[in-house]
C-alpha positions as CSV (number, residue, x, y, z in Angstrom):
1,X,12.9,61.8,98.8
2,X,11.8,58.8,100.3
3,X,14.9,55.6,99.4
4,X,13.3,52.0,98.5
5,X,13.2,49.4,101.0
6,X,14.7,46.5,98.8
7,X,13.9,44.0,101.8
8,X,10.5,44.3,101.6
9,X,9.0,42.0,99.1
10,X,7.1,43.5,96.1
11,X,3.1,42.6,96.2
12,X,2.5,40.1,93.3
13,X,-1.1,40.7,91.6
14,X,-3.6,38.0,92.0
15,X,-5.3,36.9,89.2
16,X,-8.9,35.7,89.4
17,X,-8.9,32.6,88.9
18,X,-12.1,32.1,87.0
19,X,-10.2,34.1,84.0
20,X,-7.1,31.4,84.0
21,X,-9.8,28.4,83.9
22,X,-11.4,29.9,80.9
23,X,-8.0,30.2,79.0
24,X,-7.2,27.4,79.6
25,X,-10.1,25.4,78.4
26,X,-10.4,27.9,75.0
27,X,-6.8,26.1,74.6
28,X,-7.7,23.3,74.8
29,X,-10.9,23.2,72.5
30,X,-8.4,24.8,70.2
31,X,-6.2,22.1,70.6
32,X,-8.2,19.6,70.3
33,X,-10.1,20.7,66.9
34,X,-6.1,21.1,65.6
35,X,-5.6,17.3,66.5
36,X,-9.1,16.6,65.0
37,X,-8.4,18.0,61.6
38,X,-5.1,16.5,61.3
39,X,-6.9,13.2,62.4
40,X,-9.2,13.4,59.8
41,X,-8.1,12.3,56.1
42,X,-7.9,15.3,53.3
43,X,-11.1,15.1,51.1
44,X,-10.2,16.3,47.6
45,X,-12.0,17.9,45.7
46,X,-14.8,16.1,43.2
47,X,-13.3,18.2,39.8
48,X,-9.7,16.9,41.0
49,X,-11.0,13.4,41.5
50,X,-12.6,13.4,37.9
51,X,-9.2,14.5,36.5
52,X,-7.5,12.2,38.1
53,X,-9.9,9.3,36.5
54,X,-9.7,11.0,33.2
55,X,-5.7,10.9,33.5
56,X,-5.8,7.1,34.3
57,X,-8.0,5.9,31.5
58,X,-5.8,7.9,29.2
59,X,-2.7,6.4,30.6
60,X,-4.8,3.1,30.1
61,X,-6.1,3.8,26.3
62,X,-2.7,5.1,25.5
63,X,-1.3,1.7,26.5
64,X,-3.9,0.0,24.4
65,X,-3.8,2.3,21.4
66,X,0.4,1.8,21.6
67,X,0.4,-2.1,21.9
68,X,-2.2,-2.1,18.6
69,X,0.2,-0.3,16.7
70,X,3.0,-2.4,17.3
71,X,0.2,-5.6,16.2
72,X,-0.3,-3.7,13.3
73,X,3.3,-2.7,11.9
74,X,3.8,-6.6,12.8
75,X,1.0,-7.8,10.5
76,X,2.3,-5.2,7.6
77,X,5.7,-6.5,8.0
78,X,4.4,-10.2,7.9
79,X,2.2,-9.6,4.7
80,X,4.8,-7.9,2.9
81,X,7.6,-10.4,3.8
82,X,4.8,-12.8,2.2
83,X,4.1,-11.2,-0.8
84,X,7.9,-10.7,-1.4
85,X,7.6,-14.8,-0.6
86,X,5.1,-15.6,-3.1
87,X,6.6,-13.5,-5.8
88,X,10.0,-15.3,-5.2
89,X,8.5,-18.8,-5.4
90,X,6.4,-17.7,-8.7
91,X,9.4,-16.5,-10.7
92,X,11.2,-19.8,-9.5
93,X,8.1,-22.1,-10.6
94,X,8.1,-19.8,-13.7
95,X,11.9,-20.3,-14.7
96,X,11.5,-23.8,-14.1
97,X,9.2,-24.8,-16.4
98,X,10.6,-22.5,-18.6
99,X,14.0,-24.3,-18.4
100,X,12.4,-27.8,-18.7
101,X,10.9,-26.6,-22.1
102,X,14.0,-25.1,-22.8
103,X,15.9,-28.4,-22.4
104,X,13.2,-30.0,-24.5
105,X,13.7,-27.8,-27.4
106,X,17.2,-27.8,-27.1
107,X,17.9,-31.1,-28.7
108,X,15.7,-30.1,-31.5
109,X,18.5,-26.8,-32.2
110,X,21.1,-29.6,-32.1
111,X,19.4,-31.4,-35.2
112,X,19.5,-27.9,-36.8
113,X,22.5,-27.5,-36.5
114,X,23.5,-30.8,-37.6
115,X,21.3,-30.0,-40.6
116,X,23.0,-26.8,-41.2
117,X,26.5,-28.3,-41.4
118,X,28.5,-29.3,-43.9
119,X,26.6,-31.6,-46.2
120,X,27.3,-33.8,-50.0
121,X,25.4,-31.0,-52.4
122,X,24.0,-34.5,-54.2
123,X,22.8,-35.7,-50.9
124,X,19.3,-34.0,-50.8
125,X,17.3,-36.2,-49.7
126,X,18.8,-37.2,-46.8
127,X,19.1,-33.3,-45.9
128,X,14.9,-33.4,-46.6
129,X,14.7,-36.3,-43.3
130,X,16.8,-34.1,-41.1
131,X,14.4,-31.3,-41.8
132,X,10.9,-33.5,-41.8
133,X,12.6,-35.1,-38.5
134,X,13.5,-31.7,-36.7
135,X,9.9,-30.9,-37.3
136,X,8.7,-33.8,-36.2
137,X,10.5,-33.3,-32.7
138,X,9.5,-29.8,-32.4
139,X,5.7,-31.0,-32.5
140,X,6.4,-33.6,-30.2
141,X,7.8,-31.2,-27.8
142,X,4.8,-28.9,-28.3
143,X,2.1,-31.2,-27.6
144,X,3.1,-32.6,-24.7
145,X,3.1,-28.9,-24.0
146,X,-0.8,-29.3,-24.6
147,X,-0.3,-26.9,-27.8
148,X,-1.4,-28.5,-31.1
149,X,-2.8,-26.0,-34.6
150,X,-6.1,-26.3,-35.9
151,X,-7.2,-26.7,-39.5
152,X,-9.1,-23.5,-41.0
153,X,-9.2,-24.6,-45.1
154,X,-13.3,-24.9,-45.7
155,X,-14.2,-23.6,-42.2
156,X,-16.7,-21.1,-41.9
157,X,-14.7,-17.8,-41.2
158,X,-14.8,-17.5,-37.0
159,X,-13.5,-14.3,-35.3
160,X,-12.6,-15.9,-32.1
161,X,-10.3,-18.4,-33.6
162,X,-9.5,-16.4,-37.1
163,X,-7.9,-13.4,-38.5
164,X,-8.6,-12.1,-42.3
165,X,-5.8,-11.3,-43.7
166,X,-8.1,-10.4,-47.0
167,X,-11.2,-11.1,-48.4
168,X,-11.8,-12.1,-52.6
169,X,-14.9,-12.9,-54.5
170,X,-15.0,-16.8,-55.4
171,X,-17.3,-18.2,-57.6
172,X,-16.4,-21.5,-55.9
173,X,-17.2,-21.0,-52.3
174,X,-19.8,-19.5,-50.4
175,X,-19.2,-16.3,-48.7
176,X,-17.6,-16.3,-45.1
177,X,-15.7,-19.5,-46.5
178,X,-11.7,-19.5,-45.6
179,X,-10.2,-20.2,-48.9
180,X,-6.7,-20.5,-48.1
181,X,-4.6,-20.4,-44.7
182,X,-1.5,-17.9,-44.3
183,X,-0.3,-18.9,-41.0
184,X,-1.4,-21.9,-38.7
185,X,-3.3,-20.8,-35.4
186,X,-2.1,-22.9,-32.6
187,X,-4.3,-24.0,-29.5
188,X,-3.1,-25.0,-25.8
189,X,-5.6,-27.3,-24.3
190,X,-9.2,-25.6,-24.9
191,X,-7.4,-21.7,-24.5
192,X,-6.2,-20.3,-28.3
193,X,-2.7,-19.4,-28.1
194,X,-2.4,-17.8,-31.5
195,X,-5.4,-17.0,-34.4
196,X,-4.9,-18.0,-38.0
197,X,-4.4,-16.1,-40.7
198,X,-6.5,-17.1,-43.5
199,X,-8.1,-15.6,-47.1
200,X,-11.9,-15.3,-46.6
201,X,-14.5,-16.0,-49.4
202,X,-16.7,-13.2,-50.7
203,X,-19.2,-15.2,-52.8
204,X,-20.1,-14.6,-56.1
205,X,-19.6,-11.2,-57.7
206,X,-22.8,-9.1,-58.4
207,X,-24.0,-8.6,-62.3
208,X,-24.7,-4.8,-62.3
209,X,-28.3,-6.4,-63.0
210,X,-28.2,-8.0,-59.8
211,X,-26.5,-4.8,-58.3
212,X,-30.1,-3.1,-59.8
213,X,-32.4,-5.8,-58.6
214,X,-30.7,-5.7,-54.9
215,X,-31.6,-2.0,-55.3
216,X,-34.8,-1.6,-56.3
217,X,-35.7,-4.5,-53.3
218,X,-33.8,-2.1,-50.8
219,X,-36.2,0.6,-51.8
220,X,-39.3,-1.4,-52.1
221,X,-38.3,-2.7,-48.3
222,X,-37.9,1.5,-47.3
C-alpha cells in the first residue's frame, strides 16, 4: 500500500471562467431588479383606494351629521327655555292686572263692610246712600275696566246678546219682543262678556178659529 506524500501539493480544479462571468452577472441582474422594486413606491390596489375614500367621507359626514345634532339640541334647549319665558312673563302680566283690579275693588268691600256694621235701626236712609254709593263705585271700577250692561226691555229678542229664560203670550207686545229682563248682560268694549236673561214675547194667543183658519191655509199652501 502505497503512503501519501503530504508535501506534494494537491491539484486545485480550474474552473472555466466563462461559467464564473455568467454567475456573476445573473447576480447582478438579480440584484439589481431587488433594488429596483424596493426603489419603486407600492401601488395599491384600486378596491383599497376606493375604501379608503369611502372611510374618509364617512369620517367627514359623521363630523357633520355630529356637529348638527349638537345645533339642534341647542335650538330645542333655546326654544323651550323661551316658552318656559313667555309663559312666566304671561302669568306675571296676568296677576298684575288682576291685582290692580283687585285693589280697585277693594275699597268698594271696605264700604260694605262699613255698611254691614253696627248701625241706628231708625237710620235707614242713611244705610240706603252707603248702599246706592257702594254701587256706584263698583260701576266706576268696571267701566274703566271697559265693562258697562246693556239695556234689553223692548228690544227685539237677539240670540247673540240674549238668553230666554221663558217665553208668554202678550197681547201687548209683538212676538220676539223682551218683556222683562232677569239678569243684566254686561259688555267689555265691543266683546259680550255675559248675555241677559230676559222674558220673550209670544204675541197674541190664537182663537181656536184662527187656530182653524191657519189650518186650512197650511193645507191650501200643500
Amino acid at each position: 500500500m502505497k503512503k501519501l506524500d503530504k508535501s506534494k501539493p494537491r491539484p486545485v480544479k480550474k474552473v472555466s471562467t466563462k461559467k464564473a462571468s455568467s454567475k456573476k452577472a445573473v447576480s447582478k441582474k438579480v440584484a439589481a431588479q431587488k433594488a429596483k422594486k424596493e426603489k419603486k413606491p407600492r401601488r395599491e390596489p384600486a378596491k383599497e383606494m376606493e375604501m379608503r375614500k369611502l372611510r374618509n367621507e364617512l369620517k367627514k359626514e359623521q363630523e357633520a351629521s355630529k356637529d348638527y345634532r349638537d345645533k339642534c339640541l341647542r335650538a330645542l334647549a333655546d326654544l323651550a327655555n323661551y316658552r318656559k319665558r313667555v309663559r312666566q312673563e304671561r302669568q306675571i302680566a296676568s296677576e298684575a292686572s288682576s291685582d290692580r283690579l283687585i285693589c280697585e275693588i277693594l275699597p268698594v268691600l271696605d264700604n260694605f263692610e262699613r255698611a254691614l256694621g253696627p248701625t241706628n235701626p231708625k237710620d235707614g236712609e242713611s244705610f240706603k246712600q252707603g248702599i246706592e254709593l257702594i254701587y256706584n263705585m263698583l260701576r266706576a271700577v268696571l267701566e274703566q275696566e271697559g265693562v258697562k250692561d246693556f239695556c234689553s226691555v223692548g228690544e227685539e229678542f237677539n240670540p247673540a246678546r240674549h238668553e230666554a229664560i221663558y217665553a208668554l203670550e202678550s197681547e201687548d207686545h209683538p212676538a220676539q219682543r223682551i218683556i222683562e229682563e232677569i239678569q243684566k248682560g254686561y259688555m267689555r268694549n265691543d266683546r259680550l262678556l255675559r248675555p241677559a236673561q230676559v222674558g220673550v214675547s209670544k204675541g197674541c194667543p190664537q182663537t181656536p178659529d184662527q187656530g182653524a183658519e191657519d189650518a186650512d191655509e197650511s193645507q191650501k199652501d200643500e
